[in-house]
N, C-alpha and C positions, 0 to 999 in steps of 0.2 A: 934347300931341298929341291932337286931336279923336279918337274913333273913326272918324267917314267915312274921315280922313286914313290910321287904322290898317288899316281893313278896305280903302284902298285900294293901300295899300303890298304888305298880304296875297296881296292878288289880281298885284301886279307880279312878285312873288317867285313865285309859281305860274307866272306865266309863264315869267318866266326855268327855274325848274327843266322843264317842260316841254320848253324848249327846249334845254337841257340834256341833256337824256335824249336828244334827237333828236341834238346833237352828238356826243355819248359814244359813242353806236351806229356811228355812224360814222367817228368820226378814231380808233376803237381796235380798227376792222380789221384783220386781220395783212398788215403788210403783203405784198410778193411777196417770193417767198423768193428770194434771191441763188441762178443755178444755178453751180454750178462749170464752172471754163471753162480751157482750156489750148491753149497754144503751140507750134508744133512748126519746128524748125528745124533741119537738115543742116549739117554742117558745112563746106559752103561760105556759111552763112547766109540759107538762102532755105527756102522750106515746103513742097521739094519731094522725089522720091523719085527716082532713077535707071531708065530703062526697060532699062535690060540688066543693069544691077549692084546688089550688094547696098546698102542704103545704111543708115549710121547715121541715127537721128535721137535729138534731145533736144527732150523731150516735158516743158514744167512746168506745175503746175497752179496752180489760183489760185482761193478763192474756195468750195471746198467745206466741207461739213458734216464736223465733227469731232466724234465721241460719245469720249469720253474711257474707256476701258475697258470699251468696246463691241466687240462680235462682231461679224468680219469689218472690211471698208473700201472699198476701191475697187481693180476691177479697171480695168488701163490695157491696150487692146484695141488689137489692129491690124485693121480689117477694113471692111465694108461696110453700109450701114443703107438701107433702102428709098424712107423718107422724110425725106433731109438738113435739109431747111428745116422741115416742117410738125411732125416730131418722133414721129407716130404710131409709130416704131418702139421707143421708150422700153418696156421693159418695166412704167417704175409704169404704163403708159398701156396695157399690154395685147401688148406687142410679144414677140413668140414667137422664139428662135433658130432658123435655118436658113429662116423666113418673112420678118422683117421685118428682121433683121440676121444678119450672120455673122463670123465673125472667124475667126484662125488660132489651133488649138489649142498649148500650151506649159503645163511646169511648172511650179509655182508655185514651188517652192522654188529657192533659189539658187544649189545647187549642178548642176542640170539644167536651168535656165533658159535658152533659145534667145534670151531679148530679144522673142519676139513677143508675147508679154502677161506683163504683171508685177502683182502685187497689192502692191497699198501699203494698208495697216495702219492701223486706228487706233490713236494710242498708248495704251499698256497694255493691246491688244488679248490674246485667248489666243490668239491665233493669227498672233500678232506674231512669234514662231520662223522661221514656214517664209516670211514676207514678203518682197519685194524693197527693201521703204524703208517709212517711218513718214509719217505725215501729220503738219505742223507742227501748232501748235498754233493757230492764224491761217488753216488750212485749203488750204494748201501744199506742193506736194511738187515733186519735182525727179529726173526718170528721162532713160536712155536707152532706146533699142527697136533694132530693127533690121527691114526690110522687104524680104523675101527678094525682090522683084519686081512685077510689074503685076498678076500671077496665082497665086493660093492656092487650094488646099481647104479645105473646112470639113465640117462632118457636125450634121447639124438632129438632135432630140430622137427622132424613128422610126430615127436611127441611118443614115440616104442622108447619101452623101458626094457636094458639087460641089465643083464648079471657079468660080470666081468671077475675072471679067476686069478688071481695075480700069482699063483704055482705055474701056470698053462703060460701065462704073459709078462710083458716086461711090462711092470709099473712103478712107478716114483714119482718124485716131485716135478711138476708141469710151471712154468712160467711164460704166461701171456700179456699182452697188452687189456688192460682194464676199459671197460666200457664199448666192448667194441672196436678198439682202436686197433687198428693192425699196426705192432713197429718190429721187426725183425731183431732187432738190437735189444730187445726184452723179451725175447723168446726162449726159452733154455726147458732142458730134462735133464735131472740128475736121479738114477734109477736107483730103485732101493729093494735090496733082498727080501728075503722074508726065509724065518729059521727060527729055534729054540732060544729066543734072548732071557726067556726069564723061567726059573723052575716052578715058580707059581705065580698066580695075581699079584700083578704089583700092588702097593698100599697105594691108599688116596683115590679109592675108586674108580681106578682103568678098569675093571674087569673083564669079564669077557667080551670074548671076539664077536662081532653078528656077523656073522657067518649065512648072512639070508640071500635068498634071491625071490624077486617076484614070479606069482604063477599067474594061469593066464593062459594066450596063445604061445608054443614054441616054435622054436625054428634056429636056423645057424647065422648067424651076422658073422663080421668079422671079428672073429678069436672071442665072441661072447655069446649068451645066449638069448635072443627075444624073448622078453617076457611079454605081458599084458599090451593090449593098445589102449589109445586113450580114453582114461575116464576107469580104467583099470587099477587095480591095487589088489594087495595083500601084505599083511607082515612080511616079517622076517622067518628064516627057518632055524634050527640048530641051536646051541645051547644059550638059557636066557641071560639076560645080562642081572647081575644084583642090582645095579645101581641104577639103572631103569625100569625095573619092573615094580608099579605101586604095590603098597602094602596095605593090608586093614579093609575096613569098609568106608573111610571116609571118603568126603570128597576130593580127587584127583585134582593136579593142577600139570594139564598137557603144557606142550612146549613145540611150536609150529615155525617152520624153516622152509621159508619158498624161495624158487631160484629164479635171482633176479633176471640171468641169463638168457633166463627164457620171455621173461614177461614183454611180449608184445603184440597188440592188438592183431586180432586174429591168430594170433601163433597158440601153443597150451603151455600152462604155469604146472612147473616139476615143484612137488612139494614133499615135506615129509613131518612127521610129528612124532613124540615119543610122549610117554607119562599117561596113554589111555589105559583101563583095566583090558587085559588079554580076555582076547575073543568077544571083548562088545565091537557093536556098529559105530561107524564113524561115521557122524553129515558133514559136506563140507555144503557152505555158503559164499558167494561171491558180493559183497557190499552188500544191496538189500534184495536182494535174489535174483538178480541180471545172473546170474550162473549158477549151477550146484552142482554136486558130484557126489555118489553115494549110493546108499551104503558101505562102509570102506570098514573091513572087519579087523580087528587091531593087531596082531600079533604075540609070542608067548611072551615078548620084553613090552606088551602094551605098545607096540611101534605101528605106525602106519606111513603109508606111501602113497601116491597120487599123481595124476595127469588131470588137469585142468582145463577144457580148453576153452580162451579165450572171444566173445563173440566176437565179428567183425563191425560191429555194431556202436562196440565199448568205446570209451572217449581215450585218449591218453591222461598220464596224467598220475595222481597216488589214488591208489584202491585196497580194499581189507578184505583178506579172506579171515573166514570165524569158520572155525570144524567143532564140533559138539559130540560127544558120547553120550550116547542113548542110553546105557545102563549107569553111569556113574555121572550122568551128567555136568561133566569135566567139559569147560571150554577155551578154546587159545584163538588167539585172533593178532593178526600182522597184517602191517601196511606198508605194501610195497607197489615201486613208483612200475608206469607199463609206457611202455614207446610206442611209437605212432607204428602205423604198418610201413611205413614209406621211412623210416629210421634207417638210414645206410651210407649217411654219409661220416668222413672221419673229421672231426674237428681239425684244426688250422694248427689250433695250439700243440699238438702233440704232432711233430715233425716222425716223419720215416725216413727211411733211410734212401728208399726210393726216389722221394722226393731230392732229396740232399745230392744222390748221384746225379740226376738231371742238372740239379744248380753248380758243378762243378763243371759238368760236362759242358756248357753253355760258356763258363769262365774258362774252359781250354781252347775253347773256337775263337773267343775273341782274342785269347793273347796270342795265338797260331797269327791270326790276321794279320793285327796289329805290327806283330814282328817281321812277317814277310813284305808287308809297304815299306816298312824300314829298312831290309836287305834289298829292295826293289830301290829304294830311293837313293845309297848307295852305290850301285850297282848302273844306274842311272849316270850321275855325276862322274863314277870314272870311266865311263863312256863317253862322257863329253869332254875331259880332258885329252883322253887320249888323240881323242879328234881333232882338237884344237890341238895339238900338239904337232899331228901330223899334216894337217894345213900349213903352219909357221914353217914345217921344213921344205915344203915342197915350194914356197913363195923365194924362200933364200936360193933355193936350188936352181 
């Protein structure tokens, strides 16, 4: 092999790596990340919700992020998002509760759980105890919910409770990152109609719709109505439910639902309870009377509602609200955990996607580098041959 031949091969091979470096950059972009995405369907088989009755729905998911012995998971939402299609309401994207979405408060854990939001777990999460289901390992899971009607309350992060009309708005199924965690990759809305699914009360006690909203102060929010501020309440309005309104004179046994969502120090604890006798007073108490809230008048389903708010005072940590009925002295009490005020940070263990773009984009700069020292270093050497080449002939010359 002549040297012209070698230093001209040299010079092929720099090309190629050149271009190279220029492929590499680009086919080893991340690609878009799968978002997770779910199915909702009624047990007459269609993806809709009854306008007068309660209705079951089964809700599976498909296709989300799984952190394997990661903190928190995925909350599964029943409620309303501002921007269905465009997505601005996502909170990795900046989307605020009670502004850009809302949903219906409920407990997490399974022994109090209403079916209006359910948290599912990662597996080997710590907080896999008090979940309603685990995430497969494939990024799947598999729940029911229940959707009290067209029309729910909600209470935004200032602690104002609305009414939200789901004829007026687009509502359906909400899927967020659990605990707090923002990850885009487990963000989804799958919207759900609302129409004549059943000719009468299904059996198994769905009954009727609540159909309620809080009174109070009014005013216009976004696509809802302001109800009460905090420390505010009232039932429900509209026809009563059979299946929660007590019967008789005995003693009641209420049933109390705080969202955890809210719970933290300094912020106000959204609550709601069912199973008091309609139109007694409700006390609430916070532990041993570091808070109260009250008189809270029940509802015609015995229902009551609630804004809490938290002192700035309170320790973090698990605490018990006890609410009491004054006439039927009927009492419920739940212990649920409250975060620090300074709670904002995202755990480690639950990756975003954000994160993930950064740690690719850092691995495209170094092999960009990498590869052009290497087109450089060839590139190099058949300059020196060529040199040495043309030295040799001009000494014979």
């Amino acid at each position: 092999m002549t040297p012209h031949s070698l230093a001209a091969r040299l010079l092929t091979l720099t090309l190629l790596a050149a271009g190279l470096a220029v492929g590499l950059t680009g086919t080893t972009a991340a690609p878009a990340a799968a978002a997770g995405r779910t199915t909702v369907t009624n047990d007459r088989g269609t993806a809709a919700a009854d306008s007068r009755y309660r209705t079951p729905l089964t809700v599976r998911g498909n296709g989300f992020q799984v952190v394997k012995g990661g903190f928190g998971g995925v909350y599964v939402m029943f409620g309303w998002v501002k921007d269905p299609s465009g997505g601005s309401w996502k909170p990795s994207r900046g989307g605020v509760v009670g502004k850009d979405y809302r949903y219906i408060p409920d407990a997490e854990n399974a022994a109090n759980n209403q079916g209006y939001l359910r948290f599912i777990a990662f597996p080997g999460s710590s907080t896999a105890g008090e979940a309603n289901g685990t995430l497969a390992a494939n990024g799947s899971f598999r729940t029911t919910m229940t959707v009290p009607g067209p029309t729910f309350q909600s209470v935004d992060r200032n602690g104002k409770v609305a009414t939200v009309d789901c004829t007026k708005v687009t509502c359906g199924i909400i899927t967020i990152g659990a605990h707090g965690v923002k990850n885009r990759a487990n963000e989804s809305f799958t919207p759900v109609r609302f129409t004549n699914v059943y000719d009468s009360a299904p059996t198994g006690g769905t009954g009727t719709a609540d159909n309620g909203a809080t009174t109070g102060g009014t005013g216009t929010g976004d696509n809802a109505t302001n109800g009460g501020s905090t420390g505010g309440s009232t039932g429900e309005t509209g026809t009563a439910n059979p299946a929660k309104t007590p019967t008789g004179t005995g003693k009641v046994t209420p049933k109390l639902t705080t969202d955890r969502l809210t719970a933290k120090v300094g912020n106000t604890l959204a609550f709601t309870a069912t199973g008091f006798r309609p139109g007694e007073q409700v006390l609430g108490v916070l532990d041993d009377g570091v808070a109260g809230i009250g008189p809270m008048v029940a509802g015609p389903s015995g229902e009551v509602a609630g804004i809490l708010p938290l002192p700035r005072t309170l320790t973090s940590g698990t605490h018990e609200l006890r609410l009491t009925g004054a006439a039927s002295g009927g009492t419920t009490t739940e212990r649920f955990a409250v975060r620090p005020a300074d709670d904002a940070t995202t755990p480690a263990a639950a990756t975003t996607d954000d994160a993930d773009d950064d740690g690719l984009g850092a691995g495209r700069i170094f092999l960009l580098v990498a590869v052009g020292v290497f087109a450089l270093a060839l590139l190099g050497l058949a300059l020196r041959l060529l040199l040495r080449r043309r030295g040799r002939s001009a000494v014979t010359a």
